[in-house]
N, C-alpha and C positions, 0 to 999 in steps of 0.2 A: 046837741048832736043826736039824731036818731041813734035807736039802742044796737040794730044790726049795721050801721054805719063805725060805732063804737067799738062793737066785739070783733067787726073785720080790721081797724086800727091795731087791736091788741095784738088780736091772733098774728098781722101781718106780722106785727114788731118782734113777734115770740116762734115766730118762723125765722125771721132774721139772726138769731139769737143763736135757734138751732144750725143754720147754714154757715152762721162766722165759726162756729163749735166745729162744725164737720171741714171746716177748712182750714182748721187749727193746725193740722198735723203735715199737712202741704208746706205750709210756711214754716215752720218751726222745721220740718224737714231742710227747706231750702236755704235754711240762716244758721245752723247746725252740722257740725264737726263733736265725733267723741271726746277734743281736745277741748272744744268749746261748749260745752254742754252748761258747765257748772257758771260760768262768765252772762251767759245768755240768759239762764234764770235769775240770778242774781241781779242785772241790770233791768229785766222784765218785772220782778219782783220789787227792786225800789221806784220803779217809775210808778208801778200801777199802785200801791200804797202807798204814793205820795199823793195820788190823784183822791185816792180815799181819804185820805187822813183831810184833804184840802175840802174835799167837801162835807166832813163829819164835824170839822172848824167851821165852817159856812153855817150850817145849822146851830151852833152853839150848843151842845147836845155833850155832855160829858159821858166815857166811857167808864161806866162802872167796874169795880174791882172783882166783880163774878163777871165779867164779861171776859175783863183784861186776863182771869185765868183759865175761863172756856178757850179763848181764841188762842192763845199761845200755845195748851196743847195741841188742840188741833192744827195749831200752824204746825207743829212739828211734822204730824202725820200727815198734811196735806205736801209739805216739801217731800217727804218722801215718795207721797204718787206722784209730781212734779218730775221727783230726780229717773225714777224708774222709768218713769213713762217718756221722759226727754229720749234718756239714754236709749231706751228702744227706739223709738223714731229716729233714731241716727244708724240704726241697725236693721232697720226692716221699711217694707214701704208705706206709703202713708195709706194707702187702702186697707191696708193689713194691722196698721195701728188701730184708724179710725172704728175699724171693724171691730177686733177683739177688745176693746176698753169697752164696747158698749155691754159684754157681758156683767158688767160692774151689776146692770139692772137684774140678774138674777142672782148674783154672789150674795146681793145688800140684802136680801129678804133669806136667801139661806144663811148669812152669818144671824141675824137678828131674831130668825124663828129659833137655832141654838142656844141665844142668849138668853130671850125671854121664857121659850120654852111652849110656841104657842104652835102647833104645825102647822104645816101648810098643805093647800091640798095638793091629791099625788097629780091631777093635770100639772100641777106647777113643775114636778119636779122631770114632767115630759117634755116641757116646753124645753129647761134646761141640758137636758140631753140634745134636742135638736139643734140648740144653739150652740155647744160647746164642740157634736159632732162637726157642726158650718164650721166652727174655728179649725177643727184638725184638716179638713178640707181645702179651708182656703191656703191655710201655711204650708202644707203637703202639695197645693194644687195638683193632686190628682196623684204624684207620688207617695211611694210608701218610703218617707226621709223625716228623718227631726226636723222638729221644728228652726226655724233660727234663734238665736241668741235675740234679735231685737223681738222675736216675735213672744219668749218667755220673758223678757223684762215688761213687755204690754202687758201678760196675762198676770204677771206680777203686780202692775201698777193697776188693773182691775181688779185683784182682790183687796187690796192696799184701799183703794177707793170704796170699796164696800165697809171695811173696819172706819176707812172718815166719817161715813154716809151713819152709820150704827153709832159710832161715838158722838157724833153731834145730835144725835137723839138723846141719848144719854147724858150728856154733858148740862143739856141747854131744856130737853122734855118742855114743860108747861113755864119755866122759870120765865121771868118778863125781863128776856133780855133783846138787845135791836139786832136785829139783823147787821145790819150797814156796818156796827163798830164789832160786831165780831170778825165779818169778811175783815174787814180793815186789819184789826189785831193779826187775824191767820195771815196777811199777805205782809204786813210787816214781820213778823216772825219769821217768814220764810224767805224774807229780803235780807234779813241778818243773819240766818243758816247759810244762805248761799254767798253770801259777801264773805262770812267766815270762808270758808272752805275752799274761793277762787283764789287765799291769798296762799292756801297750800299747795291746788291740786289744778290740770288743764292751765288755759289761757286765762290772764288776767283780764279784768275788766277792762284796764285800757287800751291792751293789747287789742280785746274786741270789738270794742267801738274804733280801730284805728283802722279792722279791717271793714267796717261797714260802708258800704259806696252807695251813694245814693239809691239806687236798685233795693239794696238788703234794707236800708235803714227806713224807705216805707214798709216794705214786710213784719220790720219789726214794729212798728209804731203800730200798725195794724193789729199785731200779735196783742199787744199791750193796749190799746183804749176800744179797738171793736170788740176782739176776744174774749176779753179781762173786765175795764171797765165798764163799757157800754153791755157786755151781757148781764154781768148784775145786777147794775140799777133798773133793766128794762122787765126782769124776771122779777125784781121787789115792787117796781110798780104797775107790772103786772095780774097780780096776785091779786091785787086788792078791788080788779076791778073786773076779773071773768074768775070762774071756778079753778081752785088746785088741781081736779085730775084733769079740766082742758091744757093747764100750763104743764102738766106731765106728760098729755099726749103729745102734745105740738113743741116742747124741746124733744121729745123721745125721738124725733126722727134724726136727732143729731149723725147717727150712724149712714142711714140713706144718705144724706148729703156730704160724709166720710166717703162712701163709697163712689158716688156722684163725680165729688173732687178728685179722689186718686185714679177713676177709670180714663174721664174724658180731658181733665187737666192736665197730671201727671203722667198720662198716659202708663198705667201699670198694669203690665201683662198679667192675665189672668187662661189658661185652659178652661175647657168647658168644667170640669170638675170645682174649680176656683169658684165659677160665675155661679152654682149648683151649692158652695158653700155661705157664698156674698147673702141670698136666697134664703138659705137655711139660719143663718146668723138672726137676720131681718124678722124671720117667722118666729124665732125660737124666742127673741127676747119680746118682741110686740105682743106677743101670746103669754108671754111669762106676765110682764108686767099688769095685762089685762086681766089676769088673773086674780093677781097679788091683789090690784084695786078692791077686786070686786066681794072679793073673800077674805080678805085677811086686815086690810088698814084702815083702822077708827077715822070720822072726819077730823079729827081735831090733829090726826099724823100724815093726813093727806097735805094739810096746810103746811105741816113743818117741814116735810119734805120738799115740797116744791118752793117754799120758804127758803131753804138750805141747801140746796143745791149745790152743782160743785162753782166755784167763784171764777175758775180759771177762763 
């Protein structure tokens, strides 16, 4: 196969990746009640770790004991940007989710210049302002009001996802461990947080599946093998075949096609102020990130990031 025949395969695939991501919060909105929040994860969590677990047994490939204790912390901390981030999207609209998570991309390099101790340049920290100002914008749309409840558990589950984003650096750094059976480890962890928890709290599982009618029950399947499965595998074997910061630009649009979905899908009202923030969000982290690239990440953190990404 020609090499630009090749690279437009990848790219397409990791375009697709980004648009199932930015339609995540659509659907998840539309299959999603407060009461069923914790039922929904939990059934999404053991289907798509089972689909892991089925293909990490295909390969014959045993999950090492540094692996099994990287991934289970991090499963902890990834269910909680799961549980935050559900529970907002049952509280705010999906433009407005899809939107503010994507701040995650300047949170991760402000928690991480903290930790390491290495700064970052002050354009970065302009870019941040312009993108946190889009947020207050778009949740205010043009009012001067608090924000919503689902729109501070988003900003919650964007910081939440920046300490994942840091801790999987930390956890896993140069260590030779697979990708494939960490994701696996984090999403079964997170199948058993949330299995636990439905048998106290909201709708039960079965309860949930009694109410899925055919309508919801492809949403959800969608949720769980385009969203879930098929963006992982395509982002790991992606990787290995065009550059990490291409695989960083082209999932980075996950938000445009956030916004994309909650405008012309969901149709969610926006004032001119709103469309002025959508704008401002877009600028602020595209700008942050290209920043971050350029000035601040070794190649060999460029790989592991876009390595590591978020699984969901």
């Amino acid at each position: 196969m020609p090499a630009l025949l090749r690279r437009f395969h990848v790219d397409l695939l990791l375009l697709l990746v980004a648009a199932s991501w930015g339609s995540t919060y659509l659907v998840a909105k539309e299959l999603v009640r407060p009461e069923s929040v914790v039922a929904l994860l939990a059934l999404r969590m053991l289907l798509a770790a089972a689909v892991m677990a089925a293909i990490v047994a295909a390969r014959r490939n045993r999950i090492t004991p540094a692996e099994w204790r990287a991934g289970v912390l991090l499963g902890m901390v990834l269910a909680a940007v799961f549980a935050f981030e559900t529970f907002g999207i049952a509280n705010t609209s999906a433009t407005n989710a899809g939107l503010i998570i994507s701040l995650t991309i300047v949170f991760t390099p402000i928690l991480d210049s903290a930790v390491s101790g290495r700064r970052l340049p002050g354009r970065f920290f302009l870019a941040a302002v312009i993108a946190i100002g889009g947020v207050a914008l778009l949740a205010s749309n043009g009012v001067f009001r608090p924000p919503s409840l689902g729109d501070l558990l988003i900003l919650v589950a964007a910081i939440i996802r920046a300490i994942h984003v840091t801790s999987m650096f930390a956890l896993t750094g140069n260590k030779p461990m697979n990708s494939l059976h960490l994701t696996t480890v984090q999403l079964a962890t997170c199948a058993i947080f949330f299995s636990t928890v439905s048998l106290f709290y909201g709708d039960s599982i079965p309860h949930f599946l009694v109410h899925l009618d055919p309508g919801r029950t492809v949403l959800f399947l969608y949720l769980v093998l385009a969203c879930t499965v098929f963006a992982f595998l395509v982002q790991t074997w992606a990787v290995r075949r065009t550059s990490p910061s291409r695989v960083s630009l082209l999932l980075g649009t996950e938000p445009i096609w956030a916004a994309v979905v909650g405008v012309t899908i969901a149709r969610d009202s926006a004032a001119l102020a709103g469309y002025v923030g959508i704008a401002l969000i877009l600028a602020g982290t595209a700008w942050g990130r290209s920043i971050e690239q350029r000035h601040r990440l070794t190649p060999t953190e460029h790989r592991t990031l876009a390595l590591l990404r978020r699984p969901e």
